[in-house]
N, C-alpha and C positions, 0 to 999 in steps of 0.2 A: 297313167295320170301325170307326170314329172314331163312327158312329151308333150300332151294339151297344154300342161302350165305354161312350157316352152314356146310353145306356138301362141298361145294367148298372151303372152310376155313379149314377144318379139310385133305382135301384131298391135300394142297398146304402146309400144315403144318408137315403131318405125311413124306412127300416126300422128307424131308432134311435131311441132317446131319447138326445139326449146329455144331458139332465141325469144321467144312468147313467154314471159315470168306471168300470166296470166293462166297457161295452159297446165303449170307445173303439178295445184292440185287436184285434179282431173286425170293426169296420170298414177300421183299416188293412190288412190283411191281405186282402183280395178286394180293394180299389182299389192296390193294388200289384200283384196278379195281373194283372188286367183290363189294366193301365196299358200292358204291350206292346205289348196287340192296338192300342192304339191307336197307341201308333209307329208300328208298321206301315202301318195305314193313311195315316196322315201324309207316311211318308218313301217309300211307293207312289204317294201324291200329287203332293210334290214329284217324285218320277223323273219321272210321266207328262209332267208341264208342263213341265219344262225339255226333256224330249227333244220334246214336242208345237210348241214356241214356245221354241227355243234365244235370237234374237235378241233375245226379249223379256227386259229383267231382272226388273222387278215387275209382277208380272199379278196380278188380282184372286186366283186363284188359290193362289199364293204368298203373299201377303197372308193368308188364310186358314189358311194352313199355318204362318207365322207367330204369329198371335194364337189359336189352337190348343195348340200346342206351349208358347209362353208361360206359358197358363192351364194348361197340364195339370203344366211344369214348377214352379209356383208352387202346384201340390197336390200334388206331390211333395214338397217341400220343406217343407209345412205338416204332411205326415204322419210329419216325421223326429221335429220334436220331441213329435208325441202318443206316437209309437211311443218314445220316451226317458221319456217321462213315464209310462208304463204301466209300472209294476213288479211287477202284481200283487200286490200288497202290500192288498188291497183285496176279492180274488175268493175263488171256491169253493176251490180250492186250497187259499188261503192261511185259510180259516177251518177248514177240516180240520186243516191243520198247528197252529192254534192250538188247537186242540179236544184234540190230539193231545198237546200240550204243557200240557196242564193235566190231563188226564188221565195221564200219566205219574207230574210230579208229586205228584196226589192217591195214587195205586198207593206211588211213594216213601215219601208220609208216613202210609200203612197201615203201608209195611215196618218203618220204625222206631218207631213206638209197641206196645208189648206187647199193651196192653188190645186192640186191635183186631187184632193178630196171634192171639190168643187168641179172643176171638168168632169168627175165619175157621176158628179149630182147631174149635170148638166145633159151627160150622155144617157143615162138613166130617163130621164125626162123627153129625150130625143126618140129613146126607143120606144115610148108607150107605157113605160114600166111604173109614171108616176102620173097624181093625175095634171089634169091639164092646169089647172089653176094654183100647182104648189108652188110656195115661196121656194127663198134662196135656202132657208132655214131646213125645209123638207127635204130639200135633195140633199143638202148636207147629211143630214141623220140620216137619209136612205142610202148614201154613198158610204158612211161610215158603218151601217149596219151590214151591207153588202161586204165592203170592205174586212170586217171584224168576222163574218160567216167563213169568207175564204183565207183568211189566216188563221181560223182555228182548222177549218178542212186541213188546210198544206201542214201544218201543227200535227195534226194526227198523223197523216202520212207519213209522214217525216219520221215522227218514233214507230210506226209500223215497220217499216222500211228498216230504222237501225235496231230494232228486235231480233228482225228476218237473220238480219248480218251476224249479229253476235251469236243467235243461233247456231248460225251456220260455222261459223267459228270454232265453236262450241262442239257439235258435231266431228269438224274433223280435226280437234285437238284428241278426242273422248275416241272416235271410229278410226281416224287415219294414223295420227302418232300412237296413242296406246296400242290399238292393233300391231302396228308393226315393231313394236320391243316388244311386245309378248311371243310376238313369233319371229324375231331374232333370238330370243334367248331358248326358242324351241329348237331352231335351225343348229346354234350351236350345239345345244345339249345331245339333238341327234348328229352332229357328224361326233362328237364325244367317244359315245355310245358306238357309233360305229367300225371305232379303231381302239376301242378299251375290252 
């Protein structure tokens, strides 16, 4: 098991650029999955050897399962603060929500300028959308009714979209950091355990 972690470890790690602070929680997140299997095989280690050789206290063995456990505790512990530093503040998400947010916006400052309330009547009227015979008065109110439809649309969006995010957030504050202190402080307790 501790040899898959290894090779899943090395295969989630050679896979990045980290000059990319985009990429960073994406790796913590599989080396916090992975991270049990390798307990297991660790603290399946230590069982066999103390019940194989009870008399003995440090066997090569145990040794191993110590400086193991150490190392994997000590990337544990390294992926708390990536995983705190990752805010997404930086990603696809978060360039949507800003895209979304100036686009709103722009739609706002159609709404309250006339002249442009009026071109959107005008264009409205152009495309069939009004009837033939409507005043200046009608395309106005259909341009602001139009207008007012797609800024509550973009409105919604918008807080869907910053839901998604704090969710997400949320997620890997609860899955990616608590994960890995809980199994830092398993990692050390077994290399502990394995020279005690």
């Amino acid at each position: 098991m501790v040899v898959v972690l290894l090779l899943q470890m090395a295969a989630v790690l050679t896979g990045v650029d980290w000059s990319d602070e985009t990429r960073r929680p994406q790796v913590i997140g599989p080396l916090v999955a992975i991270a049990p299997m390798g307990f297991m095989g660790l603290l399946i280690a230590l069982i066999g050897s103390r019940l194989d050789l009870p008399e003995q206290r440090l066997t090569p063995l145990r040794w191993v399962v110590c400086v193991l456990s150490a190392v994997l505790a000590i990337g544990m512990l390294t992926a708390v603060p990536l995983s705190l530093s990752s805010d997404g503040s930086a990603g696809p998400a978060a360039q949507r929500i800003d895209q979304g947010r100036k686009a709103l916006e722009e739609a706002r400052t159609i709404r309250k300028d006339d002249k442009q309330v009026a071109a959107v009547g005008e264009q409205l009227a152009q495309a069939g959308q009004l009837a033939a015979d409507a005043t200046a008065e009608d395309k106005k109110r259909a341009a602001e009714q139009m207008i007012d439809m797609q800024i509550a649309q973009m409105d919604e969006q918008l807080k869907s979209l910053e839901t998604q995010q704090s969710r997400a957030a949320s997620q890997r504050l609860i899955g990616g950091t608590g994960s890995a202190v809980v199994l830092a402080i398993a990692f050390v307790l077994l290399a502990l355990c394995a020279v005690l």
